[in-house]
matplotlib code that plots the C-alpha trace (Angstrom):
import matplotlib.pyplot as plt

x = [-19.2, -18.3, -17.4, -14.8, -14.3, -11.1, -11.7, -8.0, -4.6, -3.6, -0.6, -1.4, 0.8, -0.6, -4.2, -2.7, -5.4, -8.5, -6.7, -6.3, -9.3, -11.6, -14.4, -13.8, -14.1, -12.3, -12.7, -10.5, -12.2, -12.9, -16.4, -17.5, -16.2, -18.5, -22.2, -24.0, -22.4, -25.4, -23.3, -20.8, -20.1, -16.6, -14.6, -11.3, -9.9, -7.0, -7.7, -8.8, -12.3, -14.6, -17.0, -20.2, -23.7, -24.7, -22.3, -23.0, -26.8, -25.7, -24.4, -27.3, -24.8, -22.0, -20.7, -17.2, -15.1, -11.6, -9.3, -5.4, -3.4, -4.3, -6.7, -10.8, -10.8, -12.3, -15.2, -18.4, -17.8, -21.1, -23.3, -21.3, -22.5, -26.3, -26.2, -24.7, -21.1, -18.0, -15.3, -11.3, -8.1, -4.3, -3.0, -0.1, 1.3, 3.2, 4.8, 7.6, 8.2, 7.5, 10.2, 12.8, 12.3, 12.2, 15.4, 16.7, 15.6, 17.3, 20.9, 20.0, 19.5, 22.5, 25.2, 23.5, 23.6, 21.2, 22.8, 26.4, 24.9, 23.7, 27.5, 29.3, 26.9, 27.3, 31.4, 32.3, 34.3, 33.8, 34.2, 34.7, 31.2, 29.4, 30.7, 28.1, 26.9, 27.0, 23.9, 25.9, 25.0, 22.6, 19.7, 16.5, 13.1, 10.2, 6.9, 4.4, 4.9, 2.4, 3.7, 5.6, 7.5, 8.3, 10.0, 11.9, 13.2, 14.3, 16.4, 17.7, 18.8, 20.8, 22.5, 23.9, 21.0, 19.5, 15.5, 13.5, 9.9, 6.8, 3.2, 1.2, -0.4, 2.6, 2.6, 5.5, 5.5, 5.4, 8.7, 10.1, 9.7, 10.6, 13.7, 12.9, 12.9, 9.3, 9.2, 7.4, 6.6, 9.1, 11.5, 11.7, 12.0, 14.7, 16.9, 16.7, 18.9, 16.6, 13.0, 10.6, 6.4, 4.9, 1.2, -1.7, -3.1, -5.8, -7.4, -4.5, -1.5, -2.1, 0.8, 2.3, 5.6, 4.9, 6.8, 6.2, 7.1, 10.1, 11.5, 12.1, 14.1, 18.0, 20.1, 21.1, 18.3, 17.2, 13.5, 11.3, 8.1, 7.5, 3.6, 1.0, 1.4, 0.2, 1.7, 5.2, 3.7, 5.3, 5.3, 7.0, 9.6, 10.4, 11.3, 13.5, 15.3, 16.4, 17.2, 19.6, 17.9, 16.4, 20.0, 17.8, 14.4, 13.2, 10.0, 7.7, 4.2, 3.4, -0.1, -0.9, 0.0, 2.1, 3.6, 3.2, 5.1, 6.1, 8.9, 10.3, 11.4, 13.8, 16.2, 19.3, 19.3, 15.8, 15.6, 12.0, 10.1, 6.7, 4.8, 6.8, 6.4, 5.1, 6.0, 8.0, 7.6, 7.0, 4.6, 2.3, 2.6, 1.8, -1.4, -2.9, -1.8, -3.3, -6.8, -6.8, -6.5, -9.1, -11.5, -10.9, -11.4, -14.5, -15.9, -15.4, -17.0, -14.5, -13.6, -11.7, -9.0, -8.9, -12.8, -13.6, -16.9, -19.2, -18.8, -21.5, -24.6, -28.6, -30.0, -32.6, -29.5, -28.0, -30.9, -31.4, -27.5, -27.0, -27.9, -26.0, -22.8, -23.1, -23.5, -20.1, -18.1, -19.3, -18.7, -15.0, -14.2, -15.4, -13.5, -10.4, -10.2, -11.6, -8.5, -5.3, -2.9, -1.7, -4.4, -3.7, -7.6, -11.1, -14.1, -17.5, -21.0, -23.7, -27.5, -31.0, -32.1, -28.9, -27.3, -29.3, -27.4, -24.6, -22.4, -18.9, -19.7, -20.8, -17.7, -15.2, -17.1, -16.2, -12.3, -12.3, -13.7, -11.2, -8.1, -9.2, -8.3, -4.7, -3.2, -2.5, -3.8, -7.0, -8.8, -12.3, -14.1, -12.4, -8.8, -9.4, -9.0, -5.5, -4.7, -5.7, -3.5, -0.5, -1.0, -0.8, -4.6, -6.7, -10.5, -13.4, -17.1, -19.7, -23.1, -25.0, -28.6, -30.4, -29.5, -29.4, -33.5, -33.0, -34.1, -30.8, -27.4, -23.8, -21.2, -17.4, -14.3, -11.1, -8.4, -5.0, -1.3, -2.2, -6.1, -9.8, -12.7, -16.2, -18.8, -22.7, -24.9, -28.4, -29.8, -34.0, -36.5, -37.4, -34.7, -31.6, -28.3, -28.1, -24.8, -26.0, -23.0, -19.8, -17.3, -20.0, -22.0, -25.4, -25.9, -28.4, -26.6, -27.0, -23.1, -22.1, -20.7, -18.1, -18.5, -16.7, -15.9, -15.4, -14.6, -15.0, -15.9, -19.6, -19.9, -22.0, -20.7, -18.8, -21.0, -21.6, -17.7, -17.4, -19.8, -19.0, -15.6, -17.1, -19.0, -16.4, -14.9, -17.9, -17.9, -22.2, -23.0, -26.2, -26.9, -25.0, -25.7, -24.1, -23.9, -22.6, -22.5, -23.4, -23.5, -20.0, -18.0, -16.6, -19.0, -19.0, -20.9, -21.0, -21.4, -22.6, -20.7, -20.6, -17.2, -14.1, -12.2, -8.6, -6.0, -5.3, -8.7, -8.8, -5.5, -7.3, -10.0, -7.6, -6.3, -9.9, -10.5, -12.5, -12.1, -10.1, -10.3, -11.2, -11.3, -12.5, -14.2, -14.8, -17.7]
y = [30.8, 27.5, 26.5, 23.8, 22.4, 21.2, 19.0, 18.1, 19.4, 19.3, 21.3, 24.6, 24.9, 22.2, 23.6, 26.2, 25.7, 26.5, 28.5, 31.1, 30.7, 34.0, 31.8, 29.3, 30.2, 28.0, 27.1, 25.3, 23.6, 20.9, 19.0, 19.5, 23.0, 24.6, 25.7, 25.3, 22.3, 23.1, 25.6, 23.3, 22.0, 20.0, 18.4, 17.2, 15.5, 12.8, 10.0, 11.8, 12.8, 10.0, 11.0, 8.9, 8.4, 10.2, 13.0, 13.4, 13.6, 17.1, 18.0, 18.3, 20.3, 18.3, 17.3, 15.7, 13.8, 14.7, 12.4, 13.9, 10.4, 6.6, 4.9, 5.6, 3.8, 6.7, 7.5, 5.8, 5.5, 3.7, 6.4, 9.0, 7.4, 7.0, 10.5, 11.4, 12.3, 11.9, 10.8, 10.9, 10.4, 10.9, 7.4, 8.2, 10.4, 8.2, 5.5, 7.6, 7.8, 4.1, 3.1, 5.2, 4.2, 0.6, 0.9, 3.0, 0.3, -2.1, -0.6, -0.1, -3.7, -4.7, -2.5, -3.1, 1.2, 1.2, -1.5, 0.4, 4.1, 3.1, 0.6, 4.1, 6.4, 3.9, 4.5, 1.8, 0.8, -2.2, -1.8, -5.8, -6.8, -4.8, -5.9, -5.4, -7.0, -5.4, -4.6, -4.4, -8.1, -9.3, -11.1, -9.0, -10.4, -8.4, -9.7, -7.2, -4.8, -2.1, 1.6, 1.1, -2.3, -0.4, 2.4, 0.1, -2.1, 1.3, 2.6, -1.6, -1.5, 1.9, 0.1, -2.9, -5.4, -8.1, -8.3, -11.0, -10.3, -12.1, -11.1, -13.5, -10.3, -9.2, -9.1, -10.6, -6.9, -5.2, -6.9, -6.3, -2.6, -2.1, -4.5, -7.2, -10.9, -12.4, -15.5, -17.9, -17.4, -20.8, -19.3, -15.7, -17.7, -20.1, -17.8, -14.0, -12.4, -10.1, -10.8, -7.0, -7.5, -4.8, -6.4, -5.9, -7.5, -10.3, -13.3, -15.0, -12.6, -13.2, -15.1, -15.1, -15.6, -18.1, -21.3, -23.2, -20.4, -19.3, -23.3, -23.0, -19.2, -19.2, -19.6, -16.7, -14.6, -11.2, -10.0, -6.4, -5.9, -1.9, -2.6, -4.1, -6.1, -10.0, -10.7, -12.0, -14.5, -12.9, -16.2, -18.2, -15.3, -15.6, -19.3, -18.7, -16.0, -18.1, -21.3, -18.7, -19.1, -15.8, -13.3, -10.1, -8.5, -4.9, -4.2, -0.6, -2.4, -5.0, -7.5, -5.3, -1.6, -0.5, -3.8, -4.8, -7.6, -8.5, -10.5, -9.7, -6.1, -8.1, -9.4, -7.5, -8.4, -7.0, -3.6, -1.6, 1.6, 2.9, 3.1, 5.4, 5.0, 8.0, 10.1, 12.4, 16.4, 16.0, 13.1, 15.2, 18.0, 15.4, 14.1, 17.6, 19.2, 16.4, 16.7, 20.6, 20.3, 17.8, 19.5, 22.5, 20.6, 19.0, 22.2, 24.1, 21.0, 19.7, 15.3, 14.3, 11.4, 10.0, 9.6, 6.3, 5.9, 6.5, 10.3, 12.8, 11.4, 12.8, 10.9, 9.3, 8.1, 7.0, 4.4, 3.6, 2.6, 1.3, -2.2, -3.1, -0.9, -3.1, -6.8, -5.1, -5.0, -8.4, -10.0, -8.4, -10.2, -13.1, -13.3, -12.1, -15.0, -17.4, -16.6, -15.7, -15.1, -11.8, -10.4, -8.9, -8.1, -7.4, -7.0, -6.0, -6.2, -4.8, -6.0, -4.7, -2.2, -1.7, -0.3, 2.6, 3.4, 5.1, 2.2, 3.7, 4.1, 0.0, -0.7, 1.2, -0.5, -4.4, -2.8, -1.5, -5.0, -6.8, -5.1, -4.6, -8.2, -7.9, -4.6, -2.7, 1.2, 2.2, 1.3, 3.3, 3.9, 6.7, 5.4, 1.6, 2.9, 4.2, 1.4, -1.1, 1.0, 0.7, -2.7, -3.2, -4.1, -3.0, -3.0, -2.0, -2.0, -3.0, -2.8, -5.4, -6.9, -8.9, -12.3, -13.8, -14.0, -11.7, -8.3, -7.2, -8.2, -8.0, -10.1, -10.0, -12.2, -11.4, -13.1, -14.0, -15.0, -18.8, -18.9, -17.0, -16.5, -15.8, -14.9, -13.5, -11.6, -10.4, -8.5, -9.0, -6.4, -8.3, -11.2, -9.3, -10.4, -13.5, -15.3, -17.6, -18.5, -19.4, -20.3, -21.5, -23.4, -22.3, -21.7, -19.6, -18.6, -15.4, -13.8, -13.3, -14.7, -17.3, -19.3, -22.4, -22.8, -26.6, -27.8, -31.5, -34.3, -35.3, -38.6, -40.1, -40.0, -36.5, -34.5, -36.7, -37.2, -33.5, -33.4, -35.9, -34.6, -31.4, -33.0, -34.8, -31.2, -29.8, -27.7, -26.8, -26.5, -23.5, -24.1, -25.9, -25.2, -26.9, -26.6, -29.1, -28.5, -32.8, -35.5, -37.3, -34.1, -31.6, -29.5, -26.9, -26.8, -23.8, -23.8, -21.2, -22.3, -21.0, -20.4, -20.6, -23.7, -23.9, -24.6, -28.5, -29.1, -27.3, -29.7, -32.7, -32.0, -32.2, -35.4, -36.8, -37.8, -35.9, -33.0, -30.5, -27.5, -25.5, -22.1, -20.6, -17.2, -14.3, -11.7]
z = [8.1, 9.2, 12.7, 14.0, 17.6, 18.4, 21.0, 21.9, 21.8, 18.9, 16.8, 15.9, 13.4, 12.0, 12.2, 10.1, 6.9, 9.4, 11.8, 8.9, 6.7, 6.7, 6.6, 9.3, 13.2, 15.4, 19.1, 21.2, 24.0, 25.7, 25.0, 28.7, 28.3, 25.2, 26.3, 22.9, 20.7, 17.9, 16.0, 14.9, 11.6, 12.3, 15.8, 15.6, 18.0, 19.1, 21.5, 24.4, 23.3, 23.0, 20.0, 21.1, 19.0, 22.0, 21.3, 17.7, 18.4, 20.5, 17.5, 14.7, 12.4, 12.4, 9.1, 9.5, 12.7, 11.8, 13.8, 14.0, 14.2, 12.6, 14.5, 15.3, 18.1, 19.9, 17.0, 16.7, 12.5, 12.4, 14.3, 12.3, 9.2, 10.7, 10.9, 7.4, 9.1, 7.2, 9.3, 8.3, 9.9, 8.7, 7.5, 6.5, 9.1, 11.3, 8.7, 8.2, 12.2, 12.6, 10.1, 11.2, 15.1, 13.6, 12.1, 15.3, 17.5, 15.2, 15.4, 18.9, 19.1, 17.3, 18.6, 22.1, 22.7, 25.4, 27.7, 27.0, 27.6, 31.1, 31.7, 31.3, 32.8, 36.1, 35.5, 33.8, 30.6, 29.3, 25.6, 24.8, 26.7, 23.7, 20.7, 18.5, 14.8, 11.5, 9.3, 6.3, 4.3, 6.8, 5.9, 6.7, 7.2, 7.4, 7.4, 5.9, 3.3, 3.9, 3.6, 6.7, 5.8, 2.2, 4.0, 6.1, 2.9, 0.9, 4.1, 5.1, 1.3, 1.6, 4.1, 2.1, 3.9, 1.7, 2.1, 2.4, 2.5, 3.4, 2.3, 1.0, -1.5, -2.9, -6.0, -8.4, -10.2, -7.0, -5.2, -8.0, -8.5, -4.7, -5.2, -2.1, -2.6, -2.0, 0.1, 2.1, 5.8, 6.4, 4.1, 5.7, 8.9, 8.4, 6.2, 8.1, 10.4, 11.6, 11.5, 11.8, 12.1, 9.8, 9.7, 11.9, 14.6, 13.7, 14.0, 11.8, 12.4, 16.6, 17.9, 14.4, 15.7, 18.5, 19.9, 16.1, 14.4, 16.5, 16.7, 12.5, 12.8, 12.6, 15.9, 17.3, 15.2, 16.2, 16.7, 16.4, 16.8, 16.8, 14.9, 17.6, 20.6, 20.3, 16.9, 18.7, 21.4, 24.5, 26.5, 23.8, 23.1, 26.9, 26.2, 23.4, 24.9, 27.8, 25.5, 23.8, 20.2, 20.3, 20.6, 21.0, 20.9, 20.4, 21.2, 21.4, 21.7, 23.9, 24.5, 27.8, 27.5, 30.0, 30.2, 34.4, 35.6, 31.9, 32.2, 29.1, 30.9, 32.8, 30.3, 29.0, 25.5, 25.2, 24.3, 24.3, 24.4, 25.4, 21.8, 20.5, 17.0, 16.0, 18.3, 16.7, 16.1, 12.4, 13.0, 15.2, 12.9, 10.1, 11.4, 12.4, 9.3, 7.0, 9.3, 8.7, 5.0, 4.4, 6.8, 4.7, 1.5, 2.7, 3.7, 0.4, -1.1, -2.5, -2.1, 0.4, 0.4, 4.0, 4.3, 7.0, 5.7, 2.8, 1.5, 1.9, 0.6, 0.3, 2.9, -0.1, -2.0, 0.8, 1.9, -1.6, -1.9, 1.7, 1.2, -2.0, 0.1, 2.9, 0.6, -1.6, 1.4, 2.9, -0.9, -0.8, 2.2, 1.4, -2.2, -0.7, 2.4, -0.4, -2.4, -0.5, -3.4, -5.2, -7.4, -10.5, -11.9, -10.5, -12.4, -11.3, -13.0, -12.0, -13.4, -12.9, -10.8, -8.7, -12.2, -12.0, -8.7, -8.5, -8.5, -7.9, -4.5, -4.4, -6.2, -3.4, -1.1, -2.7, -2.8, 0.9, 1.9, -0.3, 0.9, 4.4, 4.7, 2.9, 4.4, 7.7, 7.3, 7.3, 4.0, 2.6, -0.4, -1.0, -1.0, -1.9, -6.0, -4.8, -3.0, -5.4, -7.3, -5.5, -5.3, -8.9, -8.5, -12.1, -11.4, -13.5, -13.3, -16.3, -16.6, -18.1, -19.2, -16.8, -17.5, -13.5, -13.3, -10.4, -9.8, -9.1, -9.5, -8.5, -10.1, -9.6, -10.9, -9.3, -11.3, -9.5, -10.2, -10.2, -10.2, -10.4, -8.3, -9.1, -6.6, -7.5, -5.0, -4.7, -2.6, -1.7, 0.1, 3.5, 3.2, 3.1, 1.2, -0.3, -2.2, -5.4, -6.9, -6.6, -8.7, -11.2, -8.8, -7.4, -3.8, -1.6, 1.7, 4.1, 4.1, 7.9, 10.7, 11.1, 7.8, 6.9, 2.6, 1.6, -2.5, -2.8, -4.8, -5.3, -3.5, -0.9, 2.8, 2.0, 4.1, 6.6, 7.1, 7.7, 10.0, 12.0, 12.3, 13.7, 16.0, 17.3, 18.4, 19.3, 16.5, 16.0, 12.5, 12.4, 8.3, 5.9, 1.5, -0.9, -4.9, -7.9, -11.3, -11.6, -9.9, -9.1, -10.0, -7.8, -5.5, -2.7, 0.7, 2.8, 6.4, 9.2, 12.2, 16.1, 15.9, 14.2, 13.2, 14.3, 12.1, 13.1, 12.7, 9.2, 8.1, 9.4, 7.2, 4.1, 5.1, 4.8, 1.3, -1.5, -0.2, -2.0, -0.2, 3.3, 4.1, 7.4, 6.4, 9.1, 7.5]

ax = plt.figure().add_subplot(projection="3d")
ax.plot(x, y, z, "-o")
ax.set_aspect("equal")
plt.show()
């Protein structure tokens, strides 16, 4: 007999699967609420319940975190995996919502319904202050093409719209098989209509559509953002809505959530909701119904496909595999911000005693590292074959003799549209993770932190050119390894910096001469 907390209100006819298994008892309480939290094998919750290391220690039988909804904000995924806890979620249970209150918002926006529901509701008729814009032939930008931007491009399609489509990881094959065009950013900007954000919110996608980006969109262009709050700059959009450039804005997410004194809220042509995305009955049901079932698979023992972390492991496999499962990860983001183009091929080789592992686990774990950096959901080692997949990604794994004079080896090529990259890692007892090659050239550096990637031609005064340049922006270099193949030829350095460079500094650094190429790098 199993037992399952549910933590949180949650559907219960979603719950369904557990509610009416013979061999499951379930109780619905709050945390605070239950007097002995031993018995329990499973919670599930939403965002209300905080699921704390401190939490999960209470709870010495606990097996699996099921979280009903997208996010795991709420879950300490790295305790849970301390403790041999598999946590999931339900990734795909809102993207149907999201795109249809996209495209509602954008009809909304167009036909400008909410300003003449509340005209007529107040008495009046004013028929010619709302005339509103066709869909039908319009030009339809949307940056990102996760599951959500895919839905949005079938249903703008069905509706005569032509779609332009920015992602820089889309795949030839791939846009066409969904029927979009493929673009540039500058392209999307200066051609679309209608401009949607589908992407999530990071380091590079922050701001996205700020006061550069919004100066080189069409006159008269309109703008939705129903993803995350920060990706349109919400002080530049306020400029370009009273300059007239910007024609209308719908918004469901903002940078500060509820949005106080945001004036954005105080201009007619701006439409918005309170996060409403996936807020519909059948999303709800979605998320809880999707939790139930993989709970229920996990507990008969069978695999499960929304796993956050690593899959039940024996706690001696699991330290023997941790290390290499950590350096895979690390080694996929680093090959993925080294080459930002679509990737067609990935092929990993494992040699010496880390081939004895089981290596399928290491190999998820290079793929959820890889895409993490190229997509919006949730990516683990459980779905990152699938994904890949759906990407048009092929990967395979090899084992091989010893040839690297190390004790273990892990070697990947990932071969895209227009180039190839080739990275080797070890890891060593005592010293931790160690990168020694790259691209062909040998190099001994310690993968982590903010790391700056430099190709450039062998000559004296290189170095000391970039580093000067730093120093002029008080940029502190930490360590700094470089590799050739010979002297006067092309060569790499790699550099463990404080902090990030921005991207003026990064195109003032290509300007210099001999060097070829700069990447910042985030592990």
């Amino acid at each position: 007999m199993f037992h399952v907390l549910v933590a949180d209100s949650i559907s219960s006819v979603g719950l369904a699967p557990i509610l009416e298994s013979e061999d499951i008892t379930v109780v619905q309480k709050k945390v605070d609420e239950v007097e002995d939290l031993t018995v329990f094998d499973a919670i599930l919750v939403r965002s209300a319940t905080k699921v704390t290391e401190d939490l999960i220690k209470q709870m010495p039988n606990l097996k699996i975190i099921g979280r009903a909804g997208v996010g795991v904000d709420n879950i300490d995924v790295e305790a849970a995996t301390r403790h041999g806890v598999v946590v999931i979620n339900a990734p795909n249970g809102n993207t149907v919502s999201t795109a249809e209150h996209t495209f509602a918002m954008m009809m909304a926006l167009l036909r400008h319904i909410p300003q003449a529901n509340a005209s007529v509701k107040s008495g009046e008729w004013k028929r010619s202050q709302y005339l509103g814009t066709e869909l039908y032939n319009k030009q339809l930008g949307i940056i990102g093409l996760g599951r959500i931007g895919s839905e949005i491009a079938k249903r703008a399609k069905a509706f005569g719209m032509n779609v332009l489509v920015f992602d820089p990881f889309l795949t030839k094959e791939r846009a066409k098989k969904i029927g979009v065009n493929s673009c540039t950013l500058d392209e999307l900007l200066q051609e679309a209509d209608i401009i949607t954000v589908h992407t999530p919110l990071t380091k590079e996608t922050k701001g996205l559509l700020g006061r550069d980006n919004l100066a080189k969109t069409k006159q008269g262009v309109y703008l939705l953002n129903c993803a995350r709050g920060g990706i349109i700059d919400e002080e530049a959009l306020v400029e370009y809505l009273e300059n007239g450039h910007v024609k209308g804005v719908a918004l469901d997410v903002f940078e500060v959530e509820p949005p106080k004194n945001n004036k954005l809220l105080t201009y007619d042509q701006v439409i918005v909701t309170p996060h409403l995305g996936a807020s519909t009955k059948e999303a709800q049901l979605s998320v809880a119904s999707q939790v139930a079932e993989e709970v229920l698979k996990f507990l008969n023992g069978k695999p499960v496909s929304s796993s956050i972390n690593l899959p039940t492991l024996t706690k001696e496999v699991y330290e023997k595999i941790q290390p290499f499962y950590k350096m895979a990860k690390k080694i996929g983001k680093l090959a993925s911000q080294c080459m930002k183009e679509p990737v067609s091929d990935i092929e990993i080789v494992y040699e010496g005693s880390v081939s004895e592992l089981e290596t399928s686990f290491i190999t998820k774990s290079f793929l959820s590292g890889f895409l993490s950096e190229r997509i919006a959901s949730t990516v683990n080692e459980v779905n990152a074959g699938i994904i890949a997949g759906e990407r048009g990604i092929n990967y395979s794994e090899k084992i091989a003799t010893n040839r690297s004079g190390y004790e273990n080896c892990i070697s990947i090529l990932v071969d895209g549209e227009s180039s190839s990259f080739r990275v080797k890692a070890t890891y060593i007892p005592h010293y931790g993770e160690r990168i020694i090659e790259i691209n062909g050239y040998d190099i001994d550096f310690y993968p982590t932190g903010e790391l700056l990637y430099i190709q450039h031609i062998d000559k004296p005064g290189v170095i000391g050119r970039v580093g000067n340049k730093l120093g002029e922006h008080q940029i502190n270099i930490a360590t700094m390894q470089v590799g050739r193949k010979e002297a006067g030829g092309e060569a790499i350095m790699m550099l463990s910096l404080d902090k990030p460079l921005e991207q003026a500094l990064i195109d003032d650094l290509l300007t210099m001469d001999d060097i070829v190429f700069v990447r910042n790098i985030h592990l």
